[in-house]
N, C-alpha and C positions, 0 to 999 in steps of 0.2 A: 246702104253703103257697101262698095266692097272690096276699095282699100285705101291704103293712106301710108301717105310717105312726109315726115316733116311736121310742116303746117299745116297739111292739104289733107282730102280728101274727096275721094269720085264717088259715084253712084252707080247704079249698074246702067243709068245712060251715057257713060262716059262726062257724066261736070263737074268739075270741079268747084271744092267749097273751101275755105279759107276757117279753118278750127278755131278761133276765139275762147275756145272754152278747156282748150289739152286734155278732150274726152270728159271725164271728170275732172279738170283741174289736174290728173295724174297724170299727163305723160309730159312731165319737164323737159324732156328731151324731144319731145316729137313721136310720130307714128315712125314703126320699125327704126329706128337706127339702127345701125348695123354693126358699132363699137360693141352695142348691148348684146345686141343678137348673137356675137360671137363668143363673147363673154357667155352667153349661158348655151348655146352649142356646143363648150367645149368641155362645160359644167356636164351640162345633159350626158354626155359620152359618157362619163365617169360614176355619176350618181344625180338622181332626179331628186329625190329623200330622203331624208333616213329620220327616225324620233329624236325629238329633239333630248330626250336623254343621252344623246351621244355629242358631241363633238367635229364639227367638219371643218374643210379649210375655208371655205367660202363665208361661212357662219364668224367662224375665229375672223379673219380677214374686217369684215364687216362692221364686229363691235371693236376691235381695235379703229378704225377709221370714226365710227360715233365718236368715240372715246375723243378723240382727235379736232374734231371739227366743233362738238358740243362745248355750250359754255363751260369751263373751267372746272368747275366744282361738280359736275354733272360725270361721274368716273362709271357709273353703274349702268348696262345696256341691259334691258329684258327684251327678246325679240320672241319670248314666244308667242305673241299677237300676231293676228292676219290681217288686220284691218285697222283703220283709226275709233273705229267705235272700241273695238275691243282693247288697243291701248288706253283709249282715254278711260273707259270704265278698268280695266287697271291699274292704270295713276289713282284714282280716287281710291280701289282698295288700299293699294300700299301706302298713299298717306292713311289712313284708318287704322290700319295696323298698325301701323308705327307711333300714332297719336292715341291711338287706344279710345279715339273720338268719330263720332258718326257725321256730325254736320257740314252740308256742303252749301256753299254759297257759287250761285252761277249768276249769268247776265241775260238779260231780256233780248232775246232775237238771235243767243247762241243754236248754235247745232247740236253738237257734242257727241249725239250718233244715233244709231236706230236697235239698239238693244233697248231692252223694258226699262232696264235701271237708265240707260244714259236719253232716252225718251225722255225719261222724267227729269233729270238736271238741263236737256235743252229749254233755252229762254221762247221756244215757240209753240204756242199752248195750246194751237188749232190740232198739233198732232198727237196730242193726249186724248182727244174729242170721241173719235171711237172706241175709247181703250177707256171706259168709265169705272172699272174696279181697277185700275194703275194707281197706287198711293206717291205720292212723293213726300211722306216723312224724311223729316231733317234736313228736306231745300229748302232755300230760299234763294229765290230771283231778285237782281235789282239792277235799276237801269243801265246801262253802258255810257259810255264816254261819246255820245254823239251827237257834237257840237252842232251841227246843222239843224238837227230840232232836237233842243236840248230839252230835256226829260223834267228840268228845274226852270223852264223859262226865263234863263239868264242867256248869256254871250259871253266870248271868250276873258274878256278883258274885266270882266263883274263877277265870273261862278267864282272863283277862288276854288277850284276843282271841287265843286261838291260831288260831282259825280264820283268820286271817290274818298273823301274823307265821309259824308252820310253813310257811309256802309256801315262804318262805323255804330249809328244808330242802328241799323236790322242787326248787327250783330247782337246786341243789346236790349232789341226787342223782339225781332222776328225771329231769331235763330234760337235752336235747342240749348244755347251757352253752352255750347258744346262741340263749336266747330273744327272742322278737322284741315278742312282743303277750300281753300277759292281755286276756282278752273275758268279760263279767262283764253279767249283765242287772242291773240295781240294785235290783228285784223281780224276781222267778225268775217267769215266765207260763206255763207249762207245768207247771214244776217244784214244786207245793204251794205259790208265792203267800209264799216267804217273803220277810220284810225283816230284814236285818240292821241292826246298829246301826251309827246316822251313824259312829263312829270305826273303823268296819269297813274304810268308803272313805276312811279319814283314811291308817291303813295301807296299805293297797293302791296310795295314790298314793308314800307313801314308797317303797314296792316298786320299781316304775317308775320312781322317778328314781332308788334306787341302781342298780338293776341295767341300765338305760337301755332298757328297752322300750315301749311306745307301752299306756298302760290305755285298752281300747276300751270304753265303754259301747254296750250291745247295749238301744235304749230301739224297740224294734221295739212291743215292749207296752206298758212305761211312760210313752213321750212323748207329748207333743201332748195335755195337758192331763191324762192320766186319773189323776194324784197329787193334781192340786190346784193343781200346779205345773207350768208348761207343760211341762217334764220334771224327770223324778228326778233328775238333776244338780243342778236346782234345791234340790227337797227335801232333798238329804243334803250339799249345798254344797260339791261336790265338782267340782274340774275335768280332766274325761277331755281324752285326744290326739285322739280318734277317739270319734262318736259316731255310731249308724246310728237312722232314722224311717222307718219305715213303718204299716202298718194303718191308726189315727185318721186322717193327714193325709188322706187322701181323703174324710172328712167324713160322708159316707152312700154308701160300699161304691165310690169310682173308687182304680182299682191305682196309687200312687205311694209310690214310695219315693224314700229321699237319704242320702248319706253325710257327715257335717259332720267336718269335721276341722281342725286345725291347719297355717299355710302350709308346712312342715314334710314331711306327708305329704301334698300333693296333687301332686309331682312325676312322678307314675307318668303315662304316657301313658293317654289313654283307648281305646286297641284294646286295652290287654290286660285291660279289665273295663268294656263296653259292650254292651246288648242292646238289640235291635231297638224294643221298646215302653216302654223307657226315657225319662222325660222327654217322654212324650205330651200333647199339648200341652192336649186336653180336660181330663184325668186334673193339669195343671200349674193349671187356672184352677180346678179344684175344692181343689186343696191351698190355694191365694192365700185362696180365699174362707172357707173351712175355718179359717185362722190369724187373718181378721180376726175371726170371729163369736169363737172363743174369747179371743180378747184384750180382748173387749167387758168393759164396767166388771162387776163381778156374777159372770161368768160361772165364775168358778176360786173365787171365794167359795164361789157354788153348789153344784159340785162337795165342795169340804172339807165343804160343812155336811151335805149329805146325806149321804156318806160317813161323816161321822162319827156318824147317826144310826141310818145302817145298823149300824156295830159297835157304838152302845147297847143296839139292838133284841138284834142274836144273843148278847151279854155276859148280855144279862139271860135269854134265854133256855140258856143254857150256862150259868146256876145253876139250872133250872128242870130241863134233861134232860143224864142223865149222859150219855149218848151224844156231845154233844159237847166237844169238847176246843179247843181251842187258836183264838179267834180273833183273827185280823190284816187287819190294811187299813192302809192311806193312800189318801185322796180314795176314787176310785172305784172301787179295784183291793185288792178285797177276796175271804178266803178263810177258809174254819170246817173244823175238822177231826172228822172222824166217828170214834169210838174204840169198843175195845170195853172190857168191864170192868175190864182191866188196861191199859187207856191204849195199848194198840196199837192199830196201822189195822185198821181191820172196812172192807172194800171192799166184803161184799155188803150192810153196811147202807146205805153210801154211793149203791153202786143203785140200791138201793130206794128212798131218799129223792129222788131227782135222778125215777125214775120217778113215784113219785107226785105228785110237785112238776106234772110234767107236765100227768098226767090233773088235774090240777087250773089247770092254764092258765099254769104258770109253766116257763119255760124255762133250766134251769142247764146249767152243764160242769162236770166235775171233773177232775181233775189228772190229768198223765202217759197224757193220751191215754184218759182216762175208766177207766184200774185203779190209780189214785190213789185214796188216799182223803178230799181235802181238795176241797170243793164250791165253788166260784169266784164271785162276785158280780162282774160289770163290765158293769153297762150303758150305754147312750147316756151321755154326758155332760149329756143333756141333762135326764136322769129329776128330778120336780121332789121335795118333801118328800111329798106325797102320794100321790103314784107309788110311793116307797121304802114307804111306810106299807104299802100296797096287797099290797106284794111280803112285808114280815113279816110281817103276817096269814095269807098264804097260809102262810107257811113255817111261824108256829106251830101251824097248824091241823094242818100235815105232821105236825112233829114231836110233835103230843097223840095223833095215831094213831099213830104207829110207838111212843111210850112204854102205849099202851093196847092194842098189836096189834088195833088197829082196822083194816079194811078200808073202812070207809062215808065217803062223804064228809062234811066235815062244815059241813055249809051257814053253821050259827049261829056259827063259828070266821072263815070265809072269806067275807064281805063285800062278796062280787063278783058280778056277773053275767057272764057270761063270755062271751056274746054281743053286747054293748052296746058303742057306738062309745065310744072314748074326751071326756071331755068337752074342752071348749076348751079 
């Protein structure tokens, strides 16, 4: 690839692809904007760094605006993280420290990141497999909230949410009795894109104040606008101890993350979770400018409506082709699942589609590190109604040849030119 403006991106043959996926998930705004770009241009002139033992105005600016947009009670910003791995294994020290308790309870098919320790709290187990002396004392895993195959072979109207009051039990039997922090993405971004129902985290906060541990939300993926709502706190009305940002808030692809928390847990010293490119001061004027564009009047409007245009378009198409199964979204974090005849995951039809999708100019991910079988939707924040249109033409055109074992492209399906600059 060798560049990209928006939703888009060319190759060095001049074609254009259609991003599905906002790079990582991270650029809520699009490739290059230029609000951004200018915003840390004018940063850049002035100062690129400095240690975060000092004080800057972009930094200042920054956690005053967290302060601002984060649930209520969340007064505390620690930005010296570079990444979501390294926030989220922050959140878990600072509840620790503050609970003076080791034990952490995570969910089956989480992320949570690629450091040793936050390897070991992800709920997916294949990436523990080479790392055979990796201990995970004091976790325990338990299943998530995902109704479509639920973990307790009930259905919505029968679990009485066991998926959340059973935690209950592993606290009781599988935990150290000693737990400190549940860490919970509020949409799983890795994990097959699921959502559990709003009283899932109605539970989960009872959890935490009987049992007195810190609920961390992990909105690495879900915040900074891509629900709709500037985070899924917001959407499911639920208020975390601990909540971690990172990917979107850099706007169009600068590394910032942050820990938001409660005054409660921000008593940990910052040497024992501080890194070097933390709170870089370029990377702080781009989060500032990043939080005012999405705040703008429209703009989380925008996001609900196209999102919820997107899951009309693939609903109507999952009556159309039995191959798919189960679609879910909120705003712009959306996900469809590829089945085979008996409602299991087909992973090399998943492939195939994601592959074709390609040669055809559109750019998806699917789950669990790409041998999932559920196809991901999360572009820009910025993708307009016609944009999304653009993206389900392609994809029905996908799915008329994979129901026709067709190989050919199908021009009169897909309505694009795929060399053609974007229009205004």
């Amino acid at each position: 690839m060798t560049r990209g403006k928006g939703i888009y991106l060319w190759d060095e043959k001049g074609k254009r692809y259609i991003d599905c996926a906002a790079a990582t998930f991270n650029l809520s705004l699009g490739y290059s904007n230029e609000e951004v770009l200018d915003a840390v241009r004018e940063q850049a002139e002035k100062m690129v760094h400095i240690t975060s033992s000092y004080m800057c105005e972009p930094v200042a600016k920054l956690v005053d605006e967290l302060v601002k947009v984060t649930p209520k009670d969340l007064t505390k910003i620690h930005l010296k993280v570079s990444g979501g791995s390294t926030a989220n294994e922050g959140a878990i020290k600072m509840a620790n420290f503050y609970n003076k308790k080791s034990g952490v309870i995570s969910m089956f098919r989480s992320h949570v990141g690629q450091t040793i320790y936050t390897m070991n709290v992800s709920g997916l187990g294949f990436r523990r497999e080479p790392f055979s002396n990796l201990g995970n004392a004091n976790i325990v895993h338990v299943p998530p909230a995902y109704c479509y195959r639920c973990f307790y072979n009930s259905t919505k109207d029968k679990c009485q949410m066991m998926c959340a009051t059973r935690i209950e039990e592993f606290i009781k039997y599988a935990a150290n009795g000693n737990v400190s922090a549940l860490i919970v993405e509020p949409i799983m971004g890795n994990g097959d894109n699921i959502i559990p129902p709003r009283e899932y985290f109605v539970e989960l906060r009872k959890l935490a104040d009987k049992y007195g541990f810190a609920l961390i939300f992990d909105e690495i993926q879900t915040g900074v606008g891509r629900t709709g709502k500037m985070f899924a706190a917001d959407y499911f009305d639920v208020q975390p101890d601990i909540m971690t940002i990172a990917k979107g808030l850099g706007g169009t692809g600068f590394q910032i993350a942050a820990i938001a928390c409660k005054e409660e847990y921000s008593k940990m010293e910052g040497f024992y979770h501080s890194f070097t490119y933390g709170s870089n001061s370029v990377s702080a004027a781009a989060g500032v400018k990043t939080l005012e564009i999405i705040q703008r009047d429209g703009f989380l409007d925008n996001v609900t409506n196209v999102g919820e245009y997107f899951v009309q378009r693939l609903k109507a198409s999952q009556q159309k082709y039995d191959f798919i199964g189960e679609v879910r979204g909120v705003g712009l974090m959306i996900g469809f699942e590829i089945i085979d005849s008996k409602g299991e995951e087909n992973l090399e039809l998943t492939k195939k589609i994601t592959k074709m999708a390609f040669d055809n100019g559109l750019i998806l991910r699917t789950s669990r590190y790409g041998i999932g079988n559920v196809i991901k939707i999360r572009p820009a924040l910025t993708i307009t109604k016609a944009e999304a249109k653009e993206v389900c033409d392609i994809l029905d055109g996908v799915f008329d040849m994979v129901q026709r074992g067709s190989i050919k492209a199908v021009e009169s399906a897909i309505k694009t030119d795929a060399y053609a600059e974007p229009s205004a």
